[in-house]
C-alpha positions in Angstrom: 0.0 0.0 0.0 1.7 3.3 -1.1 1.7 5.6 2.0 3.2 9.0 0.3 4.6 10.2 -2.7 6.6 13.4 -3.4 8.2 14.8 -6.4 12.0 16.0 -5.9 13.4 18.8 -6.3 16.8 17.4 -7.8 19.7 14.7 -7.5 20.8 16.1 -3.9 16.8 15.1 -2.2 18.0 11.4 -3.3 19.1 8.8 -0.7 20.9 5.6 -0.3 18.0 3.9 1.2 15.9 4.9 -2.2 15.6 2.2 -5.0 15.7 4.1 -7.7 14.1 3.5 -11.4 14.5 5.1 -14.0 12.0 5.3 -17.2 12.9 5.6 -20.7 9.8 6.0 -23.0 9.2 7.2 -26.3 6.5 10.1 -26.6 5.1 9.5 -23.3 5.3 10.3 -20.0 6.0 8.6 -16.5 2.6 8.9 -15.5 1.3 7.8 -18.5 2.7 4.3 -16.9 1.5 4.6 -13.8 -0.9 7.1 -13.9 -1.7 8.9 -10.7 -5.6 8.0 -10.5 -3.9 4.1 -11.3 -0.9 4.5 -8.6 -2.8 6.6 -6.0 -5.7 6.4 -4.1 -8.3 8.7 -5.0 -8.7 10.3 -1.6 -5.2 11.7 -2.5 -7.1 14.2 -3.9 -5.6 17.1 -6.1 -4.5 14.8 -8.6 -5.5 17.6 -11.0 -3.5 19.9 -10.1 -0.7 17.3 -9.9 -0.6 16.0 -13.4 -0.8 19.9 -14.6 2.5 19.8 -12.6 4.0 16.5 -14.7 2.6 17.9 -17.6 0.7 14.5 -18.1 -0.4 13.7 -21.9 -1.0 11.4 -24.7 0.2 13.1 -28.1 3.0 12.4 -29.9 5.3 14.8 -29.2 7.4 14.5 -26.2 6.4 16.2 -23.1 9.8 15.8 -21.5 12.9 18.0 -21.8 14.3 17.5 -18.5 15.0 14.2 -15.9 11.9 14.6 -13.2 11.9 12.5 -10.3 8.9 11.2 -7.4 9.4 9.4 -4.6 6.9 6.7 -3.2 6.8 5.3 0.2 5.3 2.0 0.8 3.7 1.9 4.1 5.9 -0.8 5.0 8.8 1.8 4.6 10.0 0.7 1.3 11.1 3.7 -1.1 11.0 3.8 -4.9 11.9 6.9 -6.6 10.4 6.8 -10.1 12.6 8.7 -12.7 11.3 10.0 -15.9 14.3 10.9 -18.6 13.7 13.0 -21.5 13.3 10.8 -24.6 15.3 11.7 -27.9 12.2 12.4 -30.1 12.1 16.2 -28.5 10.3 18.3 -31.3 12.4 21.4 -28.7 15.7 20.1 -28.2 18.3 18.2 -30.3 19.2 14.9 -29.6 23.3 16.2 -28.2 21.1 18.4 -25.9 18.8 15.6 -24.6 21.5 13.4 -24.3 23.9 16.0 -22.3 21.1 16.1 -20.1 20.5 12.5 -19.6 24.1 11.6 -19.3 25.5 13.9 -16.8 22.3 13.1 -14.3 24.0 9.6 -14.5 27.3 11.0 -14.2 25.7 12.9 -11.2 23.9 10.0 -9.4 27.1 7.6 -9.8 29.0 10.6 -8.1 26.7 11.0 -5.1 26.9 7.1 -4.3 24.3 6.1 -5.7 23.1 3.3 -7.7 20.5 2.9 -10.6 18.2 -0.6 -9.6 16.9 -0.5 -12.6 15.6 0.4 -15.8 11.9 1.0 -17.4 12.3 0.7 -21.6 8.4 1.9 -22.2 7.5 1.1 -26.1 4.0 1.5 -27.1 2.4 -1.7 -28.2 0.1 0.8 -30.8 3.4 1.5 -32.4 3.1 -0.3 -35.8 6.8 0.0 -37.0 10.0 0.4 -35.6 11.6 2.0 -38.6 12.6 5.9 -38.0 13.2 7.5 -34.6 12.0 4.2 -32.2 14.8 2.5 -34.0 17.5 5.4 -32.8 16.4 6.3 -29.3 16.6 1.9 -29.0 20.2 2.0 -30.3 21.0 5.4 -28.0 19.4 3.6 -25.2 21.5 0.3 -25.9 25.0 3.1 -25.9 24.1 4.5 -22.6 23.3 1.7 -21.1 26.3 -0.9 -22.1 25.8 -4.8 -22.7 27.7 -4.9 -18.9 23.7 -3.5 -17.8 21.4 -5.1 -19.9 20.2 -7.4 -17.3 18.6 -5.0 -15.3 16.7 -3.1 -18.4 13.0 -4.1 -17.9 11.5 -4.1 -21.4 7.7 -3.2 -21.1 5.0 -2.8 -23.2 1.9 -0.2 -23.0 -1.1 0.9 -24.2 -2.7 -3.1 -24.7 -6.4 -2.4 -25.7 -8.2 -3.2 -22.4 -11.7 -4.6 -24.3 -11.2 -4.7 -28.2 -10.2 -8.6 -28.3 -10.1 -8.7 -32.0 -6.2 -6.3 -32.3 -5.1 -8.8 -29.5 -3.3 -11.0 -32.1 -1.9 -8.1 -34.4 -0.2 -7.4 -30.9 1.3 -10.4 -30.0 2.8 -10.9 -33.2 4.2 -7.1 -32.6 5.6 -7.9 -29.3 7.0 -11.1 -30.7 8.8 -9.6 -33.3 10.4 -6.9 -30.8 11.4 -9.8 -28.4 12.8 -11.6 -31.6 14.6 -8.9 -34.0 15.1 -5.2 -31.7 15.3 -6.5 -27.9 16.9 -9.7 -28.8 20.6 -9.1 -27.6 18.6 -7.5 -24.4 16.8 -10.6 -23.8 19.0 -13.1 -24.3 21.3 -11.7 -20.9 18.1 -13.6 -19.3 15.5 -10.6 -19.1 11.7 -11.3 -20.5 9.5 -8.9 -21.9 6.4 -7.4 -19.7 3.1 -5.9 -20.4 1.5 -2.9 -18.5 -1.8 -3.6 -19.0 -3.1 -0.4 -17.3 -4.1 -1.2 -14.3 -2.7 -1.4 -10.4 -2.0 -4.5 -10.1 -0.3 -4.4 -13.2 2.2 -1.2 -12.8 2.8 -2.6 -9.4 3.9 -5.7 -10.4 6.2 -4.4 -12.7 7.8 -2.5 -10.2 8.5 -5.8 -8.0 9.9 -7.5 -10.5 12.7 -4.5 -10.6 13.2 -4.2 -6.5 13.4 -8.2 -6.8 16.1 -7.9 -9.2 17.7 -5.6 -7.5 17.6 -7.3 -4.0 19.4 -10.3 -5.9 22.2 -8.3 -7.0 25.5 -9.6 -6.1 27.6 -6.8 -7.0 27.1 -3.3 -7.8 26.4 -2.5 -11.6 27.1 0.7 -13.3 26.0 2.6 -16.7 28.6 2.3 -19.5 27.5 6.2 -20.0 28.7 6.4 -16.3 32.0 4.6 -16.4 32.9 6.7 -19.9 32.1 10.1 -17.9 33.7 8.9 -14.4 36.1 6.5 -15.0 37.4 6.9 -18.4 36.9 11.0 -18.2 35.4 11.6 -21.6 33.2 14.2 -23.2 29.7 13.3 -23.7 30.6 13.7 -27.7 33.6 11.3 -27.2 31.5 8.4 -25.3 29.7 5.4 -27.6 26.4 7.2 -27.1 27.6 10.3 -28.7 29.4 8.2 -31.3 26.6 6.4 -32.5 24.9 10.0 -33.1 27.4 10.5 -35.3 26.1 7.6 -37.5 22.4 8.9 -37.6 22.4 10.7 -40.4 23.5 8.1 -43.0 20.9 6.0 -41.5 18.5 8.9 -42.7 20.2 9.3 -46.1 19.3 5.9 -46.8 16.1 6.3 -45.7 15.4 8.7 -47.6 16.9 7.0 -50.8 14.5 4.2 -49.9 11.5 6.5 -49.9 12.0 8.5 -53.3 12.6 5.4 -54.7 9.1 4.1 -53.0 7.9 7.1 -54.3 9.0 6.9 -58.3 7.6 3.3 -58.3 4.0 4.4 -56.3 3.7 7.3 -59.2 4.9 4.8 -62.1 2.4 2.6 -61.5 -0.8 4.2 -59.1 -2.4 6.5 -58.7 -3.4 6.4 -55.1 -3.2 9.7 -53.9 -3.6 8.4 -50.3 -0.6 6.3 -50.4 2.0 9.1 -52.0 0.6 11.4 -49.6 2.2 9.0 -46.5 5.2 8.9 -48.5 5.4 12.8 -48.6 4.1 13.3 -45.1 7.3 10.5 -43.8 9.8 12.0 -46.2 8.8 15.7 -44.8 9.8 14.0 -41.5 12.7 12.8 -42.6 13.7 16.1 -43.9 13.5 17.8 -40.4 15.4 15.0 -39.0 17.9 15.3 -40.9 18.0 19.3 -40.5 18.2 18.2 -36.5 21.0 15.5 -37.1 23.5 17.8 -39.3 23.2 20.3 -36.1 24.7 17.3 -33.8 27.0 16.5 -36.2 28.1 20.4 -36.4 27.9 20.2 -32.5 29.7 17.2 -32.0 32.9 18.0 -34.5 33.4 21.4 -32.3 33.5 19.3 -29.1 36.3 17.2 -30.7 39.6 17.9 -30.3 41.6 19.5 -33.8 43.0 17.1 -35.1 40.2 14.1 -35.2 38.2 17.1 -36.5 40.7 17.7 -39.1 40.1 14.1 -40.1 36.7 14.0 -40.1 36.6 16.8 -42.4 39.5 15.3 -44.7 37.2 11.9 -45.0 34.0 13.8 -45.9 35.5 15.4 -48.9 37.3 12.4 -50.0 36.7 9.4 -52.1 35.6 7.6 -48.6 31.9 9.8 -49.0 31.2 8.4 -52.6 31.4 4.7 -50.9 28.7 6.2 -47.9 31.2 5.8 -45.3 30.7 9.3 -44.4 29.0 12.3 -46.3 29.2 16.3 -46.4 26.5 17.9 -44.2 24.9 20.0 -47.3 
């Protein structure tokens, strides 16, 4: 039975005796987990006024630009602070900012004394392709994290339908495919999939099976993310998360190469109006990712030091950008 929960300030209102989780979802929110007329009694009251605060929602755009943090109190004394971190499909900030932001609260918490139990991946189970940005906040998930963590990454899906049995099956076979092809390398270091199916018993549940794990923890387990910024004393542009934003934008030139081409045969041979218009509307979107990638890139050269700069510049121009390895920004 939860007997309080608070939302902190910052990293110093932590405390050893807290368990705490952090949440990684795509277009969401924390609450849209566990929401607070799921999680909380209703004689709470002012739950109103409290999801204004956490900016609760259900659109697509991410409602998150900074990490936000509430503790809950079980009444048997138990304390699980709930941590919801910006996801990288911003529509405000670029994906070097949100990832700055992300990283050095790690870097912060590891500094403090303090250890992560465990990790939340949300993914909606609506989600009908993993193509686009799902697929690149997975693999700048997978960076931060470090194969070393994997086993304590709690892979969860959300929004099931609760009474339309006849999408159930389109479903499974989603989840299926996610457990076989994207979380594969996650699952095989012995960690199942899990559903939130919206309701107490269900979020709660969830939320055992990470102080379990946690509990059964033999030794003390650290974000790759953290050991780069601690140990190893790099830049965030330096570390394999920042790396692998490097390699974003080739994944969108091909992408985009894919579409046009989608989009020659589709006018060829149809005239659907309805189907070129998705093409448009997801090659319009690729566009402004692409806009948003070259500013990392931009960002992430200046963090560099001269001379792998130098390089990187030198292997643009060269023959090396005809074969794809790397392209010019324009």
């Amino acid at each position: 039975m939860v007997d309080t929960a608070v939302k902190l300030g910052g990293i110093q209102d932590l405390a050893p005796e807290d368990t705490i989780i952090a949440c990684v979802v795509t277009s969401s929110f924390i609450a849209n987990f566990v929401p607070y007329d799921t999680m909380f009694p209703e004689s709470w009251g002012q739950q109103g006024q409290a999801k204004a605060r956490w900016n609760v929602g259900h659109s697509l755009q991410s409602h998150t630009s900074e990490v936000n943090a509430v503790r809950v109190q079980y009444s048997d004394g138990i304390r699980i602070v709930l941590v919801d971190t910006p996801g990288f499909d911003d529509t405000r900030k670029s994906d070097l900012e949100i990832l700055k932001t992300v990283s050095y609260w790690y870097k912060d918490v590891y500094r403090r004394g303090l250890e992560i139990s465990g990790i939340l991946y949300l993914h909606r189970i609506t989600d009908n392709r993993m193509a686009g940005t799902p697929q690149k906040n997975l693999r700048l998930f997978k960076k931060l994290c470090g194969d070393e963590f994997y086993d304590l990454i709690f892979l969860t899906t959300t929004m099931w339908p609760e009474d339309d049995q006849n999408d159930e099956p389109i479903f499974h076979d989603r989840q299926a495919q996610l457990e076989d092809d994207y979380w594969a390398d996650i699952i095989k270091r012995g960690r199942k999939s899990q559903r939130f199916r919206g309701t107490q018993e269900s979020a709660w549940e969830i939320l055992d099976n990470v102080i379990d794990a946690a509990a059964a923890r033999q030794q003390r387990k650290i974000l790759q993310i953290q050991d780069e910024l601690v140990h190893l004393a790099k830049s965030v542009p330096a570390t394999k998360a920042g790396q692998q934003l490097h390699g974003i934008i080739e994944d969108l030139v091909k992408r985009q190469t894919d579409l046009l081409g989608r989009l020659r045969d589709e006018l060829s041979k149809t005239s659907d109006s309805e189907a070129i218009k998705e093409i448009l509307v997801e090659l319009n979107s690729l566009r402004r990712e692409r806009e948003k990638a070259q500013k990392d890139m931009r960002r992430l050269d200046l963090s560099l030091p001269a001379w792998p700069r130098r390089l990187l510049t030198v292997l643009r121009n060269s023959q090396y950008s005809s074969c794809g390895v790397l392209r010019p920004l324009s």
